[in-house]
C-alpha positions as a Python dict, from the first residue, in 0.01 Angstrom:
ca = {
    (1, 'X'): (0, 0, 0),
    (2, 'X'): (-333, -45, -183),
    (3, 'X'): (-518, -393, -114),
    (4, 'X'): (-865, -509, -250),
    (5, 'X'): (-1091, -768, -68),
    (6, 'X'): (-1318, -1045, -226),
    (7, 'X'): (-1522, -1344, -142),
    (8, 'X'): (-1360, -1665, -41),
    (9, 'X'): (-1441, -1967, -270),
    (10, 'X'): (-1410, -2224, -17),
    (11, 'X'): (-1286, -2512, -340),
    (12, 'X'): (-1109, -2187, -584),
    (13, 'X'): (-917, -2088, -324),
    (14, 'X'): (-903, -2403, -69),
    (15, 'X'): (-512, -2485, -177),
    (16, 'X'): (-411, -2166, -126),
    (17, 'X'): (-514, -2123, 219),
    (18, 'X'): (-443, -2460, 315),
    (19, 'X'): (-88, -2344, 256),
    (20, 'X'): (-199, -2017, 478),
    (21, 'X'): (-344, -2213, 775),
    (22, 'X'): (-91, -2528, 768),
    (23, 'X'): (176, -2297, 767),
    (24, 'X'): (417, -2323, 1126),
    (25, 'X'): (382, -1917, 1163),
    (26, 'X'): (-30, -2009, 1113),
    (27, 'X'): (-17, -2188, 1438),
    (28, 'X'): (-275, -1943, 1652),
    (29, 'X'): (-506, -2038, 1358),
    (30, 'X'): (-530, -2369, 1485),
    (31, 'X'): (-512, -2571, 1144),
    (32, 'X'): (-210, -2702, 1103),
    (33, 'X'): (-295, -3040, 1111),
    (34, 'X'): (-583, -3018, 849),
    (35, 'X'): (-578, -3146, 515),
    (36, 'X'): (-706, -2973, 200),
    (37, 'X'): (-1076, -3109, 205),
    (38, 'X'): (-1047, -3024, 619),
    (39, 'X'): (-1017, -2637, 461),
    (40, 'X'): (-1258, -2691, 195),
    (41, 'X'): (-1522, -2837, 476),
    (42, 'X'): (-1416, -2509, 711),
    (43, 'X'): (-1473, -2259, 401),
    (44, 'X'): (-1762, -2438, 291),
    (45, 'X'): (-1932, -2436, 610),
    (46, 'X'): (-1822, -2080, 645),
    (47, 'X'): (-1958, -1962, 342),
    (48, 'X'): (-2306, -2142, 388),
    (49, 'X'): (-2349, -1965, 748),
    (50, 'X'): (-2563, -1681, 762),
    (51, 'X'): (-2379, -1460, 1016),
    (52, 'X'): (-2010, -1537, 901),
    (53, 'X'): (-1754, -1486, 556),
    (54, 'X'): (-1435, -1548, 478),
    (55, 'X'): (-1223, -1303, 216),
    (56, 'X'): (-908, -1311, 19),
    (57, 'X'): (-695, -972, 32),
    (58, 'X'): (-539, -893, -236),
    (59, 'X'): (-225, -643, -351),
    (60, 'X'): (-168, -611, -684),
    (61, 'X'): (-402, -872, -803),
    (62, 'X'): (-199, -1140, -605),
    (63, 'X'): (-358, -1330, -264),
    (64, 'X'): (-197, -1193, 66),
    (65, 'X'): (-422, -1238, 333),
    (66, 'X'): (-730, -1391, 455),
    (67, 'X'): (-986, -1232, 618),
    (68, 'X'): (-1282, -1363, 812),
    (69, 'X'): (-1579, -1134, 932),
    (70, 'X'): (-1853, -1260, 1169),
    (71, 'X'): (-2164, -1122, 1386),
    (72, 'X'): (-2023, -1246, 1761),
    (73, 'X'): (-2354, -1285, 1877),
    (74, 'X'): (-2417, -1592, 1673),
    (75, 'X'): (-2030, -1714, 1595),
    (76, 'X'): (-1727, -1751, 1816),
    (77, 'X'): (-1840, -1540, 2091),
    (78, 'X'): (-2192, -1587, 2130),
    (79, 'X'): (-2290, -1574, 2547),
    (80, 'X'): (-1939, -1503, 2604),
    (81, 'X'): (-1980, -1092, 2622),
    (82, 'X'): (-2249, -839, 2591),
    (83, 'X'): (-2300, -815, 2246),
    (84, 'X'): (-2409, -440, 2108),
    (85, 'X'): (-2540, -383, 1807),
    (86, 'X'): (-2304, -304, 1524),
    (87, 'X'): (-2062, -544, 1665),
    (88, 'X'): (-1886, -715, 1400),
    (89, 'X'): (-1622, -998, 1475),
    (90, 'X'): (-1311, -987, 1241),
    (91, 'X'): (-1008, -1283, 1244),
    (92, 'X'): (-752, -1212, 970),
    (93, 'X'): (-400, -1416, 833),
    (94, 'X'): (-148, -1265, 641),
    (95, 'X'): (3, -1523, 365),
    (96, 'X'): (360, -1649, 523),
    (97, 'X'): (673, -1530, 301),
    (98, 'X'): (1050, -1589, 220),
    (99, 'X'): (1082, -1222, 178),
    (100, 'X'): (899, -1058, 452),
    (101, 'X'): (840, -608, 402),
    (102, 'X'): (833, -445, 691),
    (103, 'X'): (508, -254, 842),
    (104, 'X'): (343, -510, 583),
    (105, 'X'): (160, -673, 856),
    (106, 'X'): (8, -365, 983),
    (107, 'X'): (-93, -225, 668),
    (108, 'X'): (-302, -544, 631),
    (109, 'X'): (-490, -516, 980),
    (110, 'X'): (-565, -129, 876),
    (111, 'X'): (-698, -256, 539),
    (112, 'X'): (-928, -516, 733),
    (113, 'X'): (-1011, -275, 962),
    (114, 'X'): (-1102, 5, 686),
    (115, 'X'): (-1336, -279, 484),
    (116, 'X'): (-1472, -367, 813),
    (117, 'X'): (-1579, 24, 915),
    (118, 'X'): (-1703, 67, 557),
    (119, 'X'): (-2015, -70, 605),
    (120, 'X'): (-2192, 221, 819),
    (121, 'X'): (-2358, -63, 1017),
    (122, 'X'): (-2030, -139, 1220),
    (123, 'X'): (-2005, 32, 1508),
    (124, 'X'): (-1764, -130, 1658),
    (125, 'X'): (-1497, -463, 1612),
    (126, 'X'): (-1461, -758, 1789),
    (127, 'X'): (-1139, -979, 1818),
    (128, 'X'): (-1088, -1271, 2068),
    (129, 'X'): (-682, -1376, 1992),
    (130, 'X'): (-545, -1607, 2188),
    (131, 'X'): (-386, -1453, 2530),
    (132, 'X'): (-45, -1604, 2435),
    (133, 'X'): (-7, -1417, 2085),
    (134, 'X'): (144, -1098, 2237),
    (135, 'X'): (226, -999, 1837),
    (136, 'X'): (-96, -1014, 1715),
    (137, 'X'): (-183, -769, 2071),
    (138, 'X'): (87, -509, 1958),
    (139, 'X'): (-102, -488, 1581),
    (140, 'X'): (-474, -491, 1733),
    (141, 'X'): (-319, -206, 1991),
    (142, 'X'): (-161, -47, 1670),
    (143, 'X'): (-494, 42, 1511),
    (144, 'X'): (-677, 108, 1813),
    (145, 'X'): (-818, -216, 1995),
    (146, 'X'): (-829, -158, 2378),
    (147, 'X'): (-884, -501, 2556),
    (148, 'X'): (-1110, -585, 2756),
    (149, 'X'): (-1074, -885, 2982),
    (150, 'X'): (-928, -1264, 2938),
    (151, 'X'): (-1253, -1511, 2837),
    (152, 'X'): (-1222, -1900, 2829),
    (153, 'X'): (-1335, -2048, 2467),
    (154, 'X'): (-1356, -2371, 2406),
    (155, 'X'): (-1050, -2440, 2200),
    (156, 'X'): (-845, -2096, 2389),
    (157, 'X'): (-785, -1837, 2660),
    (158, 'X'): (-880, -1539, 2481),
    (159, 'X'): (-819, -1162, 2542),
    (160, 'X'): (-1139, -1003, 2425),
    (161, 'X'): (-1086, -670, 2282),
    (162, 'X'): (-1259, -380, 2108),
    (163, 'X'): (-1224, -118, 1867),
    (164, 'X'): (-1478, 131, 1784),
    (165, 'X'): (-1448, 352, 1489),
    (166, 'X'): (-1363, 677, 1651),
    (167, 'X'): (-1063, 436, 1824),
    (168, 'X'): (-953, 335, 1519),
    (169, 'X'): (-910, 684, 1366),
    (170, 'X'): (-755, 859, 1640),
    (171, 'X'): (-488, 545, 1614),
    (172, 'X'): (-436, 629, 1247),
    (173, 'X'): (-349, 980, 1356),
    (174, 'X'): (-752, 1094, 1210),
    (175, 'X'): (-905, 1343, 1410),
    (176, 'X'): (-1286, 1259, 1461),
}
């Protein structure tokens, strides 16, 4: 499965995520009471900040996922850990379906994960899900995320986790 990656435009692409984020299986994404400008605020401010971006996957041209990249020393998880540098902060979504393909969901985090270690300036990738999403746990294990310890947020328990390159391509069977 081939996907490509490019920039959120918080009011282009604001009804289509709304969709995303509202959805019932978005729920860890904590949105699914907004309304469309509510999404077009979020993006907005997203895209304005210096040390965060949001992205639309794509797979054969069509939107499948959103992906959001951020530099945890300034966003989300700033004074909650020891940041290092080359730490890069990553949330992603995959768009809900009628006709869900299996291992789909996996292929996305290893495409997010492959964007994200294709800058040489990443060293290593920081996620912060929500303790009680045990499926999103199983996919960040999947491609090589070793967690850490439980940290209180503001809005969640969190299980703050880790995934250097090296981890992530001994989990895709690469030897390093």
């Amino acid at each position: 499965m081939t996907f490509t990656v490019r920039p959120l435009d918080p009011f282009a692409d604001a009804d289509l995520v709304h969709g995303w984020v509202t959805h019932p299986k978005a729920a860890y994404w904590m949105m699914q009471d907004a309304r469309l400008q509510d999404v077009e605020r979020e993006y907005m401010a997203i895209a304005a900040h210096e040390h965060h971006d949001a992205f639309i996957g794509l797979s054969d041209g069509e939107p499948v996922f959103l992906m959001e990249r951020y530099d945890p020393r300034y966003v989300e998880l700033q004074g909650l850990y020891e940041a290092e540098p080359g730490d890069v902060g990553m949330h992603f979504l995959v768009a809900p379906t009628d006709t869900p393909v299996h291992g789909f969901t996996r292929s996305v985090i290893t495409a997010v994960m492959e964007t994200l270690f294709a800058d040489p300036a990443t060293r290593r990738v920081v996620v912060e899900p929500d303790v009680r999403n045990t499926a999103v746990h199983a996919l960040n294990e999947a491609v090589g995320f070793v967690p850490v310890r439980e940290i209180k947020k503001p809005e969640k328990d969190a299980l703050l986790s880790f995934c250097t390159r090296d981890q992530f391509m001994a989990a895709r069977g690469v030897t390093v």
